[in-house]
C-alpha positions as CSV (number, residue, x, y, z in Angstrom):
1,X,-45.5,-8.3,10.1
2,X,-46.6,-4.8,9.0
3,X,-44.5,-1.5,10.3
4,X,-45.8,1.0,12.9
5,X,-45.0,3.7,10.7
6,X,-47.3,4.7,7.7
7,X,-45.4,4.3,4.0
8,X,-45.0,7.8,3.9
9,X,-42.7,8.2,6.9
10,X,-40.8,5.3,6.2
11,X,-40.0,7.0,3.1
12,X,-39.1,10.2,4.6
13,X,-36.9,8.5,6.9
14,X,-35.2,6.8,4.3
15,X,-34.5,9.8,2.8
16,X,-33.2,11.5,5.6
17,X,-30.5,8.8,6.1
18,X,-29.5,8.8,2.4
19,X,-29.8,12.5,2.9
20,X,-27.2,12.3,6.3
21,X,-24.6,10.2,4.2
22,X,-24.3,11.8,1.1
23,X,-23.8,15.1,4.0
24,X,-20.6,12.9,5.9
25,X,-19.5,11.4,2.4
26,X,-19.3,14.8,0.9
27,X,-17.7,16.8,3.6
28,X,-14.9,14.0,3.8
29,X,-14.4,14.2,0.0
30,X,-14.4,17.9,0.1
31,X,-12.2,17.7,3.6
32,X,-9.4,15.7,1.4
33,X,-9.6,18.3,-1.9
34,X,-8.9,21.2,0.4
35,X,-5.9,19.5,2.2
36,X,-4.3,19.0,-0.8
37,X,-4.4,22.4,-2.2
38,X,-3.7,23.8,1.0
39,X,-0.8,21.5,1.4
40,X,0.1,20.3,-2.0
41,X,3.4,18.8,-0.9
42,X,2.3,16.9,1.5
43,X,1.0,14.9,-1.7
44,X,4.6,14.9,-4.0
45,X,7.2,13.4,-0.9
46,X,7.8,10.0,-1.6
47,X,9.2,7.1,0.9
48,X,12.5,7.4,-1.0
49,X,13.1,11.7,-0.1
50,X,11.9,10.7,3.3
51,X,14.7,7.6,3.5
52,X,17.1,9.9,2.5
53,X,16.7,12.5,5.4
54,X,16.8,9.7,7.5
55,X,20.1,7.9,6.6
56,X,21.4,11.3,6.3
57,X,21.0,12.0,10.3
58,X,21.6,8.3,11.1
59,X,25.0,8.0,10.7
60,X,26.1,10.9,12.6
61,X,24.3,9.2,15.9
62,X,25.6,6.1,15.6
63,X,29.0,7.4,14.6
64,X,28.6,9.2,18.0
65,X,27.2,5.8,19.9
66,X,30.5,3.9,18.7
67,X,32.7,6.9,19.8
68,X,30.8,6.6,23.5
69,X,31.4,3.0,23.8
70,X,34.9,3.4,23.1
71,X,35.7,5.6,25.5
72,X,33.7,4.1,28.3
73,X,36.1,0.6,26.9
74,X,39.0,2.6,27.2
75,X,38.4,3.5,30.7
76,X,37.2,0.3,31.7
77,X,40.4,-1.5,30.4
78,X,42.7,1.1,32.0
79,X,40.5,0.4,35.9
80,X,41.6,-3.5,34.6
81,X,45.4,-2.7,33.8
82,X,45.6,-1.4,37.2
């Protein structure tokens, strides 16, 4: 079955499509190079500094949580003494 379109604008077509992605592929790669140098350490943190921040905080919640609970056990065991 033979194309509606004559060779020559099936070839310009093509091109314009190769054209259009190297456009998006470029403008993503070039996207990425300017984040980084813009935000360079966004690229050095690792899982292990970002761990770290987070136990630090932890325990001082949960510390808190345990010293809730027991108050609200105290109280609840005094209402039961009486």
């Amino acid at each position: 079955m033979e194309s509606l379109l004559p060779a020559k604008e099936r070839q310009a077509n093509s091109r314009r499509w190769l054209i259009a992605g190297f456009l998006i592929y470029g403008t993503m790669i070039v996207g990425l190079l300017g984040f980084f140098v813009i935000f360079p350490n966004a690229a050095n943190e690792t899982e292990t500094e970002n761990a770290r921040t987070a136990t630090a905080t932890k325990p001082v919640r949960y510390e808190g949580v345990i010293a809730n609970w027991n108050r609200y056990r105290t109280k609840d065991a005094r209402a039961d003494a009486r």
